[in-house]
N, C-alpha and C positions, 0 to 999 in steps of 0.2 A: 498383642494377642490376635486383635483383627489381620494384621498381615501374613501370621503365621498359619493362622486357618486359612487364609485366601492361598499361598502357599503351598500346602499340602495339598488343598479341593485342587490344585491345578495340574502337581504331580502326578495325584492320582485319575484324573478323567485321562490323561496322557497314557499313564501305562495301563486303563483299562480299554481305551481306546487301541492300542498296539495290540492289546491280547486277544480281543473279540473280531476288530475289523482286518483281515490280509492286505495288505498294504497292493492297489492297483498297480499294473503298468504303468509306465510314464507315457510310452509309446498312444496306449489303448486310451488313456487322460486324454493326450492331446489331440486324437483323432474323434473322439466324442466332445471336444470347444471348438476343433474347426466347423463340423455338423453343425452343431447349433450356433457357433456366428453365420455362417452362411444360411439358415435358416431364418435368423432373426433378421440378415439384412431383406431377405425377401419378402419378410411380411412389412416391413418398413416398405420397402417399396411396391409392395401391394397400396399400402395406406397414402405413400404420396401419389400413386393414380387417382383414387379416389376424393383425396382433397384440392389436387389440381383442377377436376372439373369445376370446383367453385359453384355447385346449383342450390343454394343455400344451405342451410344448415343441415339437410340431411346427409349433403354429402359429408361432412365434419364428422358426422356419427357412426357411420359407416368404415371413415379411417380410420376412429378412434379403437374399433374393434381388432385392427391388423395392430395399432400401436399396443394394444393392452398383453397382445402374445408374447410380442417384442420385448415388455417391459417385466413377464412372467421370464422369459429365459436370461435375461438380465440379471435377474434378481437371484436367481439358481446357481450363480456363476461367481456374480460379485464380482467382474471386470468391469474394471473402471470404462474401455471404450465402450465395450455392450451397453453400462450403464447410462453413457454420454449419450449414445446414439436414442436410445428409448426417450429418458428424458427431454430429450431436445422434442422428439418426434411428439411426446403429450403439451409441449410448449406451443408448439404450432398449431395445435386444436385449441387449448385457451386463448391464443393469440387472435385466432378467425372469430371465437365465441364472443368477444369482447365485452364480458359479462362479468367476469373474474378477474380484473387487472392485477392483482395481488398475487394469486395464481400464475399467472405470466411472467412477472416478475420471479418468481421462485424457480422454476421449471427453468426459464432460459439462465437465470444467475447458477443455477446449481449446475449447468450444462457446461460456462462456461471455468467454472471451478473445476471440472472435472478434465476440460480439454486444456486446461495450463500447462501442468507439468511435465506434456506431452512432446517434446521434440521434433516428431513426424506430422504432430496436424496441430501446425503452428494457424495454416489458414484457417482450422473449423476454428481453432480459438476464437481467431481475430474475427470469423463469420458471425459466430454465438453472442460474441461481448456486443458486436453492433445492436445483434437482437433485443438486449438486453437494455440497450439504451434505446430502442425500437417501444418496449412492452415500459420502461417508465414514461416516454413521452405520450402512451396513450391513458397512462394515468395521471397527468398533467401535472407529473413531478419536472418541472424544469432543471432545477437544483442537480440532481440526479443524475437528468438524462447530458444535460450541459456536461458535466462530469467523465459522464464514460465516455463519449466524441471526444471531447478532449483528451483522457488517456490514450483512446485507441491514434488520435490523430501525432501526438508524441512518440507512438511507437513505429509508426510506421511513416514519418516525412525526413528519416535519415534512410531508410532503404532505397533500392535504386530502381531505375526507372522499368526495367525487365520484368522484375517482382509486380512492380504495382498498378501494370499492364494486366496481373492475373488476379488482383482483388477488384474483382467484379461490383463486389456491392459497396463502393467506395461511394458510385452518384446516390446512393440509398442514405449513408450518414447525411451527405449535405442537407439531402430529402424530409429527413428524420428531425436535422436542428432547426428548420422552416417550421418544422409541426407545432415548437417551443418559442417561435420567435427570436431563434438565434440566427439572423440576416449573417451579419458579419463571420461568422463561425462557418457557414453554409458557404458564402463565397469563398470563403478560404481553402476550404475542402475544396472545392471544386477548384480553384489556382493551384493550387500545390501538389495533389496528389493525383489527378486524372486527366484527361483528356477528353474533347468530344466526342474521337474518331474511335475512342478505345469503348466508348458506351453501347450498348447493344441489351434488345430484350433477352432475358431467358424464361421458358414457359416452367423451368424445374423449381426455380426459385421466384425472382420478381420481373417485372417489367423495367428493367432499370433503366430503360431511355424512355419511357414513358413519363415516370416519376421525375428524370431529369427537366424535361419540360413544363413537368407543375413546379416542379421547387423554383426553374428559372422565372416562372411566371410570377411566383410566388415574392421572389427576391424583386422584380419589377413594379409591382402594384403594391406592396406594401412598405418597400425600400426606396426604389427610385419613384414611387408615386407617378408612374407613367400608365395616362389614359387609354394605350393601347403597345401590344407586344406582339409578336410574330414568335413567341412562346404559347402564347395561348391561343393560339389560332391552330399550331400543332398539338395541345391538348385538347381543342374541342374534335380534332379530326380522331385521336386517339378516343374520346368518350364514345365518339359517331361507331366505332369500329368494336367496342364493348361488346363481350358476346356471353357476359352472366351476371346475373342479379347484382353482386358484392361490388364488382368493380364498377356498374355503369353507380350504384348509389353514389361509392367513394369519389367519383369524377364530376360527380353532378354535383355532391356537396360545395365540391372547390373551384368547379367552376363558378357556382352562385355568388361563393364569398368572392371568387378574385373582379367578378363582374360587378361588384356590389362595391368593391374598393372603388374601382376604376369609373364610378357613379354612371354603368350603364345598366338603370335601373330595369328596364324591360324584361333586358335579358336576364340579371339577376332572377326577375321572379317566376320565368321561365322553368330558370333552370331549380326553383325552390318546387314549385307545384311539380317538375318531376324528381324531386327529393321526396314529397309525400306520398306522391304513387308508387312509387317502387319500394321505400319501407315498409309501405302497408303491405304490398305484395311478399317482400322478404319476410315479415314480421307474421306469416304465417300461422296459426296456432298451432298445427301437429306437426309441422318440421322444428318451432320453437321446444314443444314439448319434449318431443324426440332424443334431439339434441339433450337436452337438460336431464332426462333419463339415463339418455348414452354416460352423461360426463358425473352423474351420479354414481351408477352401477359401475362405473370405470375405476373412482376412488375407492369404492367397495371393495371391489378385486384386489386394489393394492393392500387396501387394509388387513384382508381377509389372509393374502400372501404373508405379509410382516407379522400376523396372527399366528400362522401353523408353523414359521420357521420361530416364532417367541416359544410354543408351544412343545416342541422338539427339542430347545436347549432346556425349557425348566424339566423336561422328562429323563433330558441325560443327567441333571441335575440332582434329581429326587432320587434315582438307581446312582449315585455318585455318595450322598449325604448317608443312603440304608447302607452303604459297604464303610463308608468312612464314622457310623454315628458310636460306635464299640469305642473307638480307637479318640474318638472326641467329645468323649463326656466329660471328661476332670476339662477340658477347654471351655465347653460349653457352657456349666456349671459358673466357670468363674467370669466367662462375658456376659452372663444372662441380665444383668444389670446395663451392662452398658447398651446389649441387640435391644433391650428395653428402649431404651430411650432415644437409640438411635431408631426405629422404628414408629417411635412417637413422631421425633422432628422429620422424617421423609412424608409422614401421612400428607405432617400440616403442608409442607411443602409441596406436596402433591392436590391437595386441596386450593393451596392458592393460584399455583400452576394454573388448575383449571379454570379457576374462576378470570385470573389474565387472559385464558385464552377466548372463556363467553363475553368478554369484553371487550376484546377485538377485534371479535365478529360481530358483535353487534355494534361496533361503530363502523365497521367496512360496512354491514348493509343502510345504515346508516345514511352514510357518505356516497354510498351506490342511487340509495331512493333518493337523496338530494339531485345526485348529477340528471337520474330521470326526469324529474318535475322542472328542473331550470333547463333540460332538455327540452320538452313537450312545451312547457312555455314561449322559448324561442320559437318551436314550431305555429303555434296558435295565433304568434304575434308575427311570424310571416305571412299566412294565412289569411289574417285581417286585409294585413297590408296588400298581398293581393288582390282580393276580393274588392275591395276601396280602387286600387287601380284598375281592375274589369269595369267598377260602375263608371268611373271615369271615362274612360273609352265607350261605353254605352251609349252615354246622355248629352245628348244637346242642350240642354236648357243650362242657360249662362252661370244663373243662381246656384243650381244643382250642380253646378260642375267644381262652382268654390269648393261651395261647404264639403261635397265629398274629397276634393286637394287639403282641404284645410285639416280635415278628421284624419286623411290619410299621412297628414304630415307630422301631428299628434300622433298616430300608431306606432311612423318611423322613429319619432324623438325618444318614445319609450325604451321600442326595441335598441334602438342603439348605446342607450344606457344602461340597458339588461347586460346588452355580448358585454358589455367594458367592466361590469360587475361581477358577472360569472368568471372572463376570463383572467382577468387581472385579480393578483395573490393580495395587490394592497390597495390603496385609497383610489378612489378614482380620479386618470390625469382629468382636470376639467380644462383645462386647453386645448387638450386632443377634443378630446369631449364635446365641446360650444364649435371645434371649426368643422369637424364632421358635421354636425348638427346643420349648423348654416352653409356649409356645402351643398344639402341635402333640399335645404329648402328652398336657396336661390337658385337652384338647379332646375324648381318648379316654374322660375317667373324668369320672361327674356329681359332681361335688367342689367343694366352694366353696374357690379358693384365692388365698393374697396373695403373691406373689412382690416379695422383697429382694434386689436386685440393689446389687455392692459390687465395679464392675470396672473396674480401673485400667489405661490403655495397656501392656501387656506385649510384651513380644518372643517371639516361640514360635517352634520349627523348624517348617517346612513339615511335615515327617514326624509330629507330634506332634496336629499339626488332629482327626485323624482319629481315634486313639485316645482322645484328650481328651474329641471329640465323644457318642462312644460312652457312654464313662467317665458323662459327665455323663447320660445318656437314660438309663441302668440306673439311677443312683442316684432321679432323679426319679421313673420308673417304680414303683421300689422305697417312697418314700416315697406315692404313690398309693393303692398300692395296701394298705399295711400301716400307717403312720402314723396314728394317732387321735387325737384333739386330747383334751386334758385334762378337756372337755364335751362332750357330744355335739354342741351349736350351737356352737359354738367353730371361727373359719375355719383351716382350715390353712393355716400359714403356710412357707415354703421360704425358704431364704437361700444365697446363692450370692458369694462373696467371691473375687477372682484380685486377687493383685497378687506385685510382682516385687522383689527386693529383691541387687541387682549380677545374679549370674549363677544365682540360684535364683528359682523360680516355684512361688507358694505357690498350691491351690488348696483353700478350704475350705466342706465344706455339710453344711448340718443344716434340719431343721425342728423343730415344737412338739410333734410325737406322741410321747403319755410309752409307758415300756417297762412291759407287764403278761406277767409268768413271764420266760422264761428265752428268750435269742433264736432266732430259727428255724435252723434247721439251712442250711448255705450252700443255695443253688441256682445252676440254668445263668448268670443272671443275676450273682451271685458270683465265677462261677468265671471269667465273659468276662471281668470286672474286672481278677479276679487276673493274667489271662493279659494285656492292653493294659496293667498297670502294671509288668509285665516286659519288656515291649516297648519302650518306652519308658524302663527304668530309673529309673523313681520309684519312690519311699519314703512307703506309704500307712499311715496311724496311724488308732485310732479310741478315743476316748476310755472307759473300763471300765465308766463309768456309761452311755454314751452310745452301745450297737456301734452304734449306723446317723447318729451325726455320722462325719462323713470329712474327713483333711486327707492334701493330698497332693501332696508337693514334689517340684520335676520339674528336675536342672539343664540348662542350657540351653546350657553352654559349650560 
């Protein structure tokens, strides 16, 4: 009964459609779609003027208004390219906002679903899909983004060299899998598919030789672990030559971290204090609000649009149902039971709907105010770190100079097990972990040393990272600064051993510096120990002959 009334409702809109509306020219159709594609492409490129300058977020707000006309004629039309093109263009405003990854995600996936099936713009596909794996890697979907470089890099490493001379934003993927810590994926891109000579800025789209030399720099410092590149000497000349807010943050961010790999800590915190200057400068209050109004009242529009055209079909509908309701009451009469309770089951279904959807918005902001706070924390705990290195360079006094190295090196021990917890999905590596750490600190003292590492996959509580961390920078510290080797040319040598055995976690360390007289009397250093093995409820031993070997079992249950 339901499909024979759907059935007939369909008949009849058809042939009351034919009787009231005269059927247009085709001629006068098609010359009223070329007008308004040629209109829409100009407000489109109204709006990429406007977002090219790049002067923070107001300029985003101001494109957003050419992309919202764009996305109004779009909508009027229901062609798929109009549609591509609008779309894409609101994707490129969440993309600058970087406030809404979710958003971005959507915008460019739906961009690139629309530019598939298309024959003639094979490139904007393959351009959009990169975006796409561009907007998951800033939402530190690895999974995801590793995914779409890989399909795109399958499609395109059987084409031929001609072709792949004209996908420009090819050094962009490699750029893009650097973001995710995909090294090997990045080099590959870059062997297989492009060339140096073929790489070139463009001001329409990105800096793609620009980015080629972070990624390469990127692939150097964190892949080949090389102290110094002639990549990053070309991006710091490229940050020098910065000429808007967005881009000098973005270069300053990566210059800190690749300087901060490369243990050139100076410059690292250089380039962090002007990471805070210019956020605070970007981080504007009325170009922020702006913005967030613009991208507010922007989704309104669309709403408001999908609103009046819902509104217009239930209106043909209700003038459809009074001509057909004569002629469908013996029908009516006998589904009235079943519209019953099919009406029941849409409600509830439409009620759960909902409630899925305030549920996953409230875990995206959620998961947004998380990323803030482990953001801002990073921040604070650079901040220290700086400030600890300014008093350093200040002070003459011998004393003052430890204690501030020593607190300073405690700052860094922290921070450095922040970024490895924030950015890593699972446990933290503690190998990487303990040789950064002691990089960091022997870096502080001119000591010749040989580090033995003896660490087996263990299981730690979350809560124990931290104390552990600690735990381990005092004892290094400690052996630094006081350990003497048996000869005076004699390297010092450190040994550091974890391994776990059921539900107890051993950890044990010593070096080669023999003991002359009677050991020093504790210090502050000591006594943090004392207090973090209380904390934690381990049981710290030190051998009679041996007070500065340390072993110290920690249960785990």
């Amino acid at each position: 009964m339901k499909w024979l009334l759907r059935s007939t409702h369909i008949l009849l809109i058809t042939w009351l459609m034919s009787c009231q509306q005269p059927a247009k020219p085709a001629a006068d159709q098609r010359a009223r779609f070329l007008a308004d594609s040629a209109t829409q492409l100009r407000f489109i490129w109204a709006g990429n003027e406007e977002y090219q300058q790049k002067k923070g977020f107001a300029s985003f707000a101001r494109s957003l208004a050419y992309y919202d006309s764009a996305q109004a004629i779009a909508d009027r039309w229901k062609n798929r390219r109009m549609l591509a093109r609008a779309v894409n263009a609101r994707g490129r405003v969440y993309d600058a906002w970087d406030k809404e990854p979710q958003r971005t995600i959507y915008y460019y996936g739906r961009t690139s679903e629309l530019y598939k099936p298309m024959a003639d713009e094979r490139y904007r596909y393959l351009y959009t899909t990169h975006l796409l794996a561009h907007a998951y890697e800033k939402a530190r979907d690895t999974l995801h983004t590793t995914a779409v470089l890989n399909r795109l890099y399958d499609e395109m490493q059987s084409q031929d060299t001609a072709l792949l001379k004209t996908y420009t934003f090819i050094p962009e993927m490699a750029h893009i899998a650097t973001g995710v810590g995909a090294y090997a994926l990045a080099t590959k891109i870059l062997t297989n598919l492009t060339r140096r000579a073929w790489i070139a800025n463009d001001s329409s789209t990105y800096n793609f030789l620009d980015h080629y030399y972070l990624t390469r720099s990127r692939i150097d410092a964190f892949t080949k672990q090389r102290r110094s590149s002639p990549y990053v000497d070309s991006l710091t000349n490229v940050f020098s030559q910065s000429r808007n807010l967005l881009d000098s943050l973005y270069y300053a961010e990566n210059l800190a971290r690749i300087h901060r790999q490369q243990q050139h800590h100076e410059a690292a915190s250089q380039y962090y204090a002007l990471v805070n200057d210019l956020t605070h400068r970007l981080n504007n209050s009325g170009a922020v609000a702006q913005m967030q109004d613009a991208l507010v009242s922007s989704e309104l529009l669309v709403e408001k649009n999908k609103m009046a055209y819902q509104t217009a079909v239930r209106e043909a509908r209700w003038q459809t149902i009074w001509v057909l309701s004569v002629l469908l009451i013996v029908i009516s009469l006998l589904s009235f039971y079943l519209y019953r309770r099919n009406r029941l089951v849409e409600t509830q279904a439409k009620r759960l709907s909902q409630l899925n959807e305030q549920l996953d918005e409230q875990v995206v902001q959620v998961q947004l105010l998380n990323k803030e706070i482990q953001h801002r924390v990073k921040n604070n705990l650079s901040m220290i770190y700086s400030l600890l290195r300014m008093q350093e360079r200040n002070t003459d006094h011998p004393e003052t100079l430890i204690q501030l190295q020593q607190a300073r090196l405690r700052v860094e021990s922290i921070a450095t097990l922040h970024s490895q917890l924030v950015g890593d999905e699972g446990p933290v590596d503690l190998h990487r972990y303990i040789k950064t750490m002691l990089d960091s600190v022997v870096g502080c003292y001119d000591k010749a040393v040989t580090t033995n590492f003896a660490i087996a996959p263990v299981s730690l509580p979350p809560k124990c990272y931290l104390p552990l961390a600690l735990i381990l920078t005092e004892w290094v510290t400690n052996s630094l600064k006081h350990a003497v080797p048996r000869k005076p040319i004699d390297t010092l040598y450190i040994n550091i051993a974890l391994d776990q055995d059921k539900d107890a976690l051993r950890v044990e360390y010593s070096d080669n510096g023999q003991l002359t007289g009677q050991p020093a009397m504790p210090g502050l250093g000591m006594d943090i120990i004392g207090l973090l093995v209380r904390q934690i409820k381990a049981t710290l031993t030190t051998p009679p002959t041996h007070p500065y070997h340390y072993k110290l079992t920690l249960v785990c249950g």
